[in-house]
C-alpha positions in Angstrom: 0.0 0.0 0.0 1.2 3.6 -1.3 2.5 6.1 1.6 0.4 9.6 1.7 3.4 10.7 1.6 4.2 9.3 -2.4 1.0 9.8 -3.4 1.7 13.8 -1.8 5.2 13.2 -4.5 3.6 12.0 -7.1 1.1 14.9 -7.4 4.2 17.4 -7.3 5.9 15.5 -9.8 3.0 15.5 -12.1 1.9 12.9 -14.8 5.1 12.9 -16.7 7.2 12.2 -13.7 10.8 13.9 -12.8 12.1 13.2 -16.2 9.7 16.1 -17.1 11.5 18.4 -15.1 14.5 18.6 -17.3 16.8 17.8 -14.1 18.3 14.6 -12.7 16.2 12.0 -10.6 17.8 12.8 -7.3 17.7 16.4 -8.2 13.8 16.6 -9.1 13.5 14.3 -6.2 14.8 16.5 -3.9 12.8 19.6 -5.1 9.4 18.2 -5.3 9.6 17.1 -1.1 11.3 20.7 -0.7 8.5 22.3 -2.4 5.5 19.7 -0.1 7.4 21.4 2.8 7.7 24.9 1.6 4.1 25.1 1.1 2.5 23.3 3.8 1.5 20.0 2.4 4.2 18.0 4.5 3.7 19.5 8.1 6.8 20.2 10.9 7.1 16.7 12.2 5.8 14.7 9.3 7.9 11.5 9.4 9.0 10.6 5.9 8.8 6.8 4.8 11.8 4.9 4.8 14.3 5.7 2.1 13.6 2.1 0.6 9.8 1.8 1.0 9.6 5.4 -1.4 12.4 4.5 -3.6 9.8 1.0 -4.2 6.7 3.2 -4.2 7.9 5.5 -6.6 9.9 3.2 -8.6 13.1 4.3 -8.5 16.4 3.6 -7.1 17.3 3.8 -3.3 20.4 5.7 -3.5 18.6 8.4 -5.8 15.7 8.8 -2.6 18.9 8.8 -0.1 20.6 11.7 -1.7 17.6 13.9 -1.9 16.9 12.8 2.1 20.6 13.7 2.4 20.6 16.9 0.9 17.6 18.2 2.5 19.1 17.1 5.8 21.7 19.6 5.0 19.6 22.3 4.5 17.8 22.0 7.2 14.1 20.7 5.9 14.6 17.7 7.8 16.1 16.5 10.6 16.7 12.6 11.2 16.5 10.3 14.4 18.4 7.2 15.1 16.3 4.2 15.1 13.0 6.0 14.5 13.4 7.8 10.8 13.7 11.1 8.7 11.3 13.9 10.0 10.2 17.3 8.6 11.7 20.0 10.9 9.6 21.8 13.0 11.0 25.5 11.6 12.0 26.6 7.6 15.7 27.6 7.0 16.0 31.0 7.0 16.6 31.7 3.3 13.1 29.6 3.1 11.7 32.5 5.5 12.7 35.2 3.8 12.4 34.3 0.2 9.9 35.8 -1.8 7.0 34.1 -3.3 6.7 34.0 -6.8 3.4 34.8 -8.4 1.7 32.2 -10.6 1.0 34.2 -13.3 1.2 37.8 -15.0 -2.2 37.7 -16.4 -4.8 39.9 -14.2 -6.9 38.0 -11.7 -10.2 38.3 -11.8 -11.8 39.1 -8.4 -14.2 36.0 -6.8 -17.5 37.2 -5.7 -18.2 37.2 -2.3 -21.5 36.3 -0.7 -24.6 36.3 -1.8 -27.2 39.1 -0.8 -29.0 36.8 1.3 -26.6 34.7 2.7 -24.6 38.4 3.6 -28.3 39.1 5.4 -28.2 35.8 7.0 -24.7 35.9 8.4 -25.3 40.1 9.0 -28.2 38.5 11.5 -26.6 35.3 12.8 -27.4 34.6 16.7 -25.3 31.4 17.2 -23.2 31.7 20.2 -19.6 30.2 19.8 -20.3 29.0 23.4 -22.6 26.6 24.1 -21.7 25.5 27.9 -22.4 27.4 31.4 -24.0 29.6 33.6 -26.6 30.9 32.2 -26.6 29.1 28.5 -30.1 28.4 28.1 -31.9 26.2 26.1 -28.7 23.4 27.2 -29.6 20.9 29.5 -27.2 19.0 32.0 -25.5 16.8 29.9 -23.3 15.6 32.8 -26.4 13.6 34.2 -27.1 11.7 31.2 -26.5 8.1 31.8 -23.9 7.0 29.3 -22.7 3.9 31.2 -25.8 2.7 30.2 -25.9 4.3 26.7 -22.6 2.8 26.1 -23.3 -0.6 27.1 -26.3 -0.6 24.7 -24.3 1.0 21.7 -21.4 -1.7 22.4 -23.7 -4.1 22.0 -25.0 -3.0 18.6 -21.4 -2.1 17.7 -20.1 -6.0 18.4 -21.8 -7.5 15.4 -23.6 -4.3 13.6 -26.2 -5.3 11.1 -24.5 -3.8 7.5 -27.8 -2.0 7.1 -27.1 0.2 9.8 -24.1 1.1 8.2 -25.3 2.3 4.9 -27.6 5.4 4.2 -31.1 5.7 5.3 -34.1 6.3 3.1 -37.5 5.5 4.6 -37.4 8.3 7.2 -35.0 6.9 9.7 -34.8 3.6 11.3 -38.5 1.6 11.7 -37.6 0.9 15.5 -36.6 4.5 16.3 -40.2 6.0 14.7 -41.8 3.0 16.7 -40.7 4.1 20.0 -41.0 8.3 18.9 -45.0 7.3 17.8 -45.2 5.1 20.9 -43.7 7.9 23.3 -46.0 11.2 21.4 -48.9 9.3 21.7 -48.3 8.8 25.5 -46.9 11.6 26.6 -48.0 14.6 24.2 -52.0 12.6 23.0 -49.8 13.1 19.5 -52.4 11.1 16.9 -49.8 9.4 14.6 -48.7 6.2 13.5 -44.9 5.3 12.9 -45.3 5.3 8.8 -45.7 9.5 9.7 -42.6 9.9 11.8 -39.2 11.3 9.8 -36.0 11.1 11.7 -34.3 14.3 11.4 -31.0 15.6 12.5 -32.7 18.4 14.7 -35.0 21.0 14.4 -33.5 23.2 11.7 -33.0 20.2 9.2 -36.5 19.4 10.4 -37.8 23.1 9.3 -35.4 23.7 6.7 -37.0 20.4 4.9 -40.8 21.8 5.6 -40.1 25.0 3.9 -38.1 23.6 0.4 -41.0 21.2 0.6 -44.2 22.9 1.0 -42.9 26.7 0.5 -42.0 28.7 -2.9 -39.6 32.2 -2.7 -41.9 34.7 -1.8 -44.5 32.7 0.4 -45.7 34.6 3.8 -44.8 32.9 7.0 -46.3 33.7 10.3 -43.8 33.7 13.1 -44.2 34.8 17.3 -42.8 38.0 17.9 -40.7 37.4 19.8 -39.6 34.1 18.1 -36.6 32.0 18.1 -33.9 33.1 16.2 -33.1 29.8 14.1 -36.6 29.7 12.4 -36.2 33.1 10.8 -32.5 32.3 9.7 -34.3 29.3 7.6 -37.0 31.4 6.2 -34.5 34.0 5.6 -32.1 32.0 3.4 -35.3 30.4 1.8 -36.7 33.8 1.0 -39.8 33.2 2.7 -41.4 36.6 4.0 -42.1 36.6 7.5 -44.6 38.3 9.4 -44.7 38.7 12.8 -47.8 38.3 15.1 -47.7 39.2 18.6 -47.8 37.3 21.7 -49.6 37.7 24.8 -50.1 35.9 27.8 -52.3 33.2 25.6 -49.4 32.8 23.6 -49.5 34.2 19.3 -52.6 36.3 18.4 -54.7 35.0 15.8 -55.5 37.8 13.4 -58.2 37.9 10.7 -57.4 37.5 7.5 -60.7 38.4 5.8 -59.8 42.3 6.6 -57.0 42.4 4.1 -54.2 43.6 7.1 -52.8 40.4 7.5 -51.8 38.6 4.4 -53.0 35.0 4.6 -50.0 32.8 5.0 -48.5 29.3 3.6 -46.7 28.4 7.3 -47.8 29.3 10.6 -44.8 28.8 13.0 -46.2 28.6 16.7 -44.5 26.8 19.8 -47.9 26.5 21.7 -47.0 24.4 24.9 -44.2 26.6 26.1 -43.7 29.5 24.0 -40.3 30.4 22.9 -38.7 32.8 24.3 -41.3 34.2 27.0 -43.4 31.2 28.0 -46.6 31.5 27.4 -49.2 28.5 27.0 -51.0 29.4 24.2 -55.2 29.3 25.4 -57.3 26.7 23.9 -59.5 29.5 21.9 -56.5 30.1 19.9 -55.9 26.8 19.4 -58.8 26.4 17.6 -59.0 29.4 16.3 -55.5 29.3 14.7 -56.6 25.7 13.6 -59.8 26.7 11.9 -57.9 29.9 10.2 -56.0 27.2 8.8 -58.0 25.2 7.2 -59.5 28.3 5.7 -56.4 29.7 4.2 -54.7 26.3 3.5 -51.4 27.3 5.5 -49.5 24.6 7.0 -49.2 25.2 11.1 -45.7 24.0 12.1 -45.7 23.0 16.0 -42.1 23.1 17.4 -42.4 21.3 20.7 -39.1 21.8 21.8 -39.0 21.2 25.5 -42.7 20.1 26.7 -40.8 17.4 28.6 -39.8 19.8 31.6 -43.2 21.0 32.9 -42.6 21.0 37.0 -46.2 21.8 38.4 -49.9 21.3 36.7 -50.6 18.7 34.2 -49.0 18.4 30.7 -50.3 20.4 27.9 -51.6 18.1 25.3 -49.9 19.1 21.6 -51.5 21.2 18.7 -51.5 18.1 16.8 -53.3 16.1 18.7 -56.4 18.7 19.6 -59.0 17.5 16.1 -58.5 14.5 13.7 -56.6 15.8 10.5 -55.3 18.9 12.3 -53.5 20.9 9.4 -50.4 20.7 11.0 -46.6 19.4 10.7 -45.3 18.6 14.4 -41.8 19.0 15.6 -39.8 17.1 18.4 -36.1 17.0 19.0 -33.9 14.9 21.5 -31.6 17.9 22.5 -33.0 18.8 25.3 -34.2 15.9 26.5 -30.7 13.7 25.9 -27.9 15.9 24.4 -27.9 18.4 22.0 -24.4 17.2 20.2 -26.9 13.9 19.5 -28.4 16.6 16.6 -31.5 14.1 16.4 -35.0 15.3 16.2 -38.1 14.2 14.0 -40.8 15.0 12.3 -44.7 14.0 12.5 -46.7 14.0 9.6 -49.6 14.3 8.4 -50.7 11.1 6.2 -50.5 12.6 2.9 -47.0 14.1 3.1 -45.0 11.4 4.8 -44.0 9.6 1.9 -43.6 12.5 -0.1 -41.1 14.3 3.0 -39.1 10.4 3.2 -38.2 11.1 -0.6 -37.4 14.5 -0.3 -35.5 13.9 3.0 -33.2 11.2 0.8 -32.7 13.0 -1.9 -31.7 16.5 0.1 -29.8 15.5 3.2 -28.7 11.4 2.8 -30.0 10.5 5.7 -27.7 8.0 8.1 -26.9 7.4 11.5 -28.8 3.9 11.2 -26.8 2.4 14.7 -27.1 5.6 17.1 -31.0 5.7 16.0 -31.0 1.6 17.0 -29.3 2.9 20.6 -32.2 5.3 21.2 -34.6 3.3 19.9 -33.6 0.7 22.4 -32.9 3.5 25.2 -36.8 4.3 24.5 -37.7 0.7 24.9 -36.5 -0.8 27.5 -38.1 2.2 29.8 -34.5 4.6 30.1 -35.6 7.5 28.4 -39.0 7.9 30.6 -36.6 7.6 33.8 -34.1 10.0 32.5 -36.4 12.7 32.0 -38.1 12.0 35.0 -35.1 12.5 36.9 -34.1 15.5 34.8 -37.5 16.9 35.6 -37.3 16.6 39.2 -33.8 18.5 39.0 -34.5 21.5 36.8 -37.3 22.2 38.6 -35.1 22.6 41.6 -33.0 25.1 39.6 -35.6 26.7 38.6 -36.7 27.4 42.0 -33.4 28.7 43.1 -32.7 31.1 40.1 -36.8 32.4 40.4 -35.9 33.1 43.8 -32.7 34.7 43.5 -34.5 37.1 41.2 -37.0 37.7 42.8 -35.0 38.6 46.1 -32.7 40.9 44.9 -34.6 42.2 41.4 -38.2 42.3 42.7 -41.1 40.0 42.0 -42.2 41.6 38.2 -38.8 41.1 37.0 -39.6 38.1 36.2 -41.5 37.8 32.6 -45.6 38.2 33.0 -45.9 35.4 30.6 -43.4 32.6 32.3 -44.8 29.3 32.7 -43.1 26.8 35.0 -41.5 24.7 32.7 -39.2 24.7 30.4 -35.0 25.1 30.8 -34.6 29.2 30.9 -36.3 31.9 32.8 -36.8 35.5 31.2 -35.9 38.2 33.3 -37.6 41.4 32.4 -35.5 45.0 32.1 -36.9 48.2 31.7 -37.5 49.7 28.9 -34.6 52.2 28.9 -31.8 49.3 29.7 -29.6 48.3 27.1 -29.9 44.4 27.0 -27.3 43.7 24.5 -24.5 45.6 26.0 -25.5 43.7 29.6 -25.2 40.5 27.4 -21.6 41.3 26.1 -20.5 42.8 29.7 -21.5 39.8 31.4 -19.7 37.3 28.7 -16.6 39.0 29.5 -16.9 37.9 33.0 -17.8 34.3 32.2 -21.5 34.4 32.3 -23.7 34.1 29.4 -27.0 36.0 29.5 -28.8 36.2 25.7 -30.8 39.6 25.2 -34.4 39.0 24.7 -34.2 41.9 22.0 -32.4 39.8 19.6 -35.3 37.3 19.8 -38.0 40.5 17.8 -38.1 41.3 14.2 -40.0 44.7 14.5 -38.8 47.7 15.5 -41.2 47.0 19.0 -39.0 45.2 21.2 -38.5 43.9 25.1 -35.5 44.6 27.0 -34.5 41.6 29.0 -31.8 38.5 29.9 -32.5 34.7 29.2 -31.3 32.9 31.8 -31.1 29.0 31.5 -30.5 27.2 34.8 -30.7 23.3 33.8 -27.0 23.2 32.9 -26.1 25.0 36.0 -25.6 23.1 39.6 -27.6 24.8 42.0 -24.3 25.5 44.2 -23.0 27.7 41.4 -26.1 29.2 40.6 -25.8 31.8 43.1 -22.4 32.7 42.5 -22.9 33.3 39.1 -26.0 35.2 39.7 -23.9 37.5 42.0 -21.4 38.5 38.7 -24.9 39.0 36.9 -26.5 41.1 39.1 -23.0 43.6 39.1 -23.2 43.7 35.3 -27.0 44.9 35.5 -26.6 47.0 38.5 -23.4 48.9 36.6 -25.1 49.3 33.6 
């Protein structure tokens, strides 16, 4: 088998070999591994293959290899070991340092365009966070509880004689067993009406809405969105040039405006997290549930349902989904496993409705190539054998201790209405409310600089009407270093 390294020789050499080069074998030899180093492609340290293994991989003679190794030796591009081999040196010679590069080519470059208008817009408006870990990350749950010991023994297992269909691409929508145990677990826990033909595997909630919109939506559709909504559903419609429009939210969660006035324009997706509204909480009222449901069915729009964290509700009973409220509900649910497992997992799904799922399995295949056959077998088996219930109800018991201990903190030193009107006690973040004249963002950046990440709630509106405020996420946080940090938080705000 051919070294990297000769194949990295050959490509320098070109097609026609050394002899091409109008110099010696040893010669050309010597300046095609010079040149790998000078520009990069053989790295300091790189150990170079036995003199005899390239002088048989490149079919030439030993002693032609040894004086280019010998040369370069001398001139300080390698360095060699006793007993373990030849090795690129860590630093260039100096007249490699301060030569002067030599342009490729006389002729004038043309200049490579640069982004695109929208994907300038979309970066111009990007709300990622390089960090994704600490005090007060929200939306991030405690991945340090999850029980891997017994994750790993069940992933070992499938890993000791894996099935070769797990290792090959998927194309049906995921793995059968996973959308078993998803339908299974929806129609317990969130009265989710579905069988497991309409559950799609998808890897998380943006692939998930990224495939809904190419699917069901055309450049210039109208999307209704919360305001305030979260920020990586308008960073999909964005790129997809689909026009948003935002609707309000109150303490019943989005508004449900009339679209027989002519003020609204009726719209092809309605984007709604109704059980725990993202970012300020609300439970969206059962009148606007089925008001939303029967503007709907009037308009034709497609209501997507991002239930992302309806796990982690710590007092009442559980709000049953959108989905699941009428037979044939005009609407596209969404689920992910981040927050209930881990988010690096980047494994959600899709539910349905019976008309679309083989049409979305298709699309999902030919878009995204859909894999990760063996880690859907170790959730699916997780799910089954009753581990998944029993994480989350641990996980539930523990945030909502968390919870308690940040809600309290705030409302001991900040006052009892700094805490959002519309929370709900659930979820893994708190919203705590500023007034009007505070500047949330620069609180945000002054508290990152001390370690502690607070998002501004303005970030999270499209209009020019906006909320001053922090989001504080408390499940990744242990409750002995949630007062600590809240101490460095509560000098940023008092300062500013």
């Amino acid at each position: 088998m051919k070294s990297i390294c000769s194949d990295l020789l050959l490509q320098h050499m070109g097609t026609a070999g050394i002899a091409a080069l109008g110099k010696p074998f040893n010669r050309g030899l010597y300046e095609c591994i010079r040149g790998a180093i000078q520009d990069g492609s053989l790295a300091p340290s790189t150990r170079l293959p036995p003199s005899r293994d390239l002088a048989a991989e490149l079919q030439l003679s030993r002693n032609t290899v040894m004086y280019a190794y010998e040369q370069l030796l001398a001139e300080g591009y390698v360095h060699a070991r006793i007993g373990s081999g030849t090795f690129v040196a860590s630093t260039a010679p100096e007249a490699y340092l301060n030569a002067t590069q030599a342009s490729g080519s006389g002729a004038a470059r043309v200049t490579m365009p640069g982004l695109s208008p929208r994907g300038a817009r979309l970066l111009r408006d990007a709300a990622a966070s390089p960090v994704q870990w600490g005090a007060f990350m929200p939306g991030v749950p405690d991945v340090t509880r999850f029980p891997y010991r017994r994750y790993a023994q069940i992933s070992a297992r499938l890993w000791s004689k894996p099935d070769p269909a797990l290792l090959s691409y998927s194309y049906d929508g995921g793995l059968p067993a996973l959308r078993e145990t998803v339908a299974v677990h929806l129609r317990l826990a969130r009265s989710i009406r579905c069988a497991p033909e309409q559950v799609l595997i998808t890897e998380g909630i943006h692939q998930a809405i990224d495939l809904v919109v190419r699917l069901l939506g055309s450049p210039g559709d109208v999307a209704w969105v919360e305001e305030p909504s979260y920020w990586g559903i308008r960073s999909i419609l964005q790129i997809s040039d689909i026009a948003m429009q935002p609707i309000a939210v109150d303490a019943d969660g989005m508004s449900v405006p009339s679209v027989a006035a002519g003020t609204t324009p009726a719209p092809r997706f309605v984007f709604v997290t109704p059980s725990h509204q993202y970012p300020l909480g609300a439970v969206m009222s059962l009148a606007r549930r089925r008001a939303l449901l029967e503007l709907a069915r009037q308009t034709g729009a497609w209501i997507v349902e991002d239930d992302y964290d309806s796990e982690f509700r710590y007092s009442g009973q559980p709000i049953p989904s959108l989905q699941g409220l009428e037979p044939d509900a005009p609407v596209i649910y969404i689920g992910t496993f981040s927050k209930t497992l881990f988010p690096g997992l980047r494994m959600g799904y899709l539910v349905l409705p019976p008309a679309l799922a083989t049409l979305f399995q298709v699309g999902h295949a030919e878009l995204y190539r859909g894999g990760h056959l063996l880690t859907q077998a170790a959730i699916a088996e997780f799910m089954r054998c009753g581990e998944y219930a029993a994480h989350i109800r641990r996980m539930r018991l523990l945030y909502g201790k968390r919870r308690a201990v940040l809600a309290g903190l705030i409302t001991r030193f900040l006052g009892p209405h700094s805490l959002h009107e519309h929370a709900s006690n659930a979820g893994l973040h708190l919203v705590l409310r500023l007034p009007d004249e505070a500047d949330d963002q620069a609180i945000s950046t002054a508290c990152k600089a001390r370690g502690i990440l607070a998002r501004p709630l303005s970030r999270y509106f499209i209009g020019p009407k906006v909320q001053q405020g922090l989001l504080l996420g408390y499940a990744c946080v242990p409750e002995e270093e949630i007062g600590p940090a809240f101490a460095i938080l509560l000098e940023c705000i008092r300062k500013a």
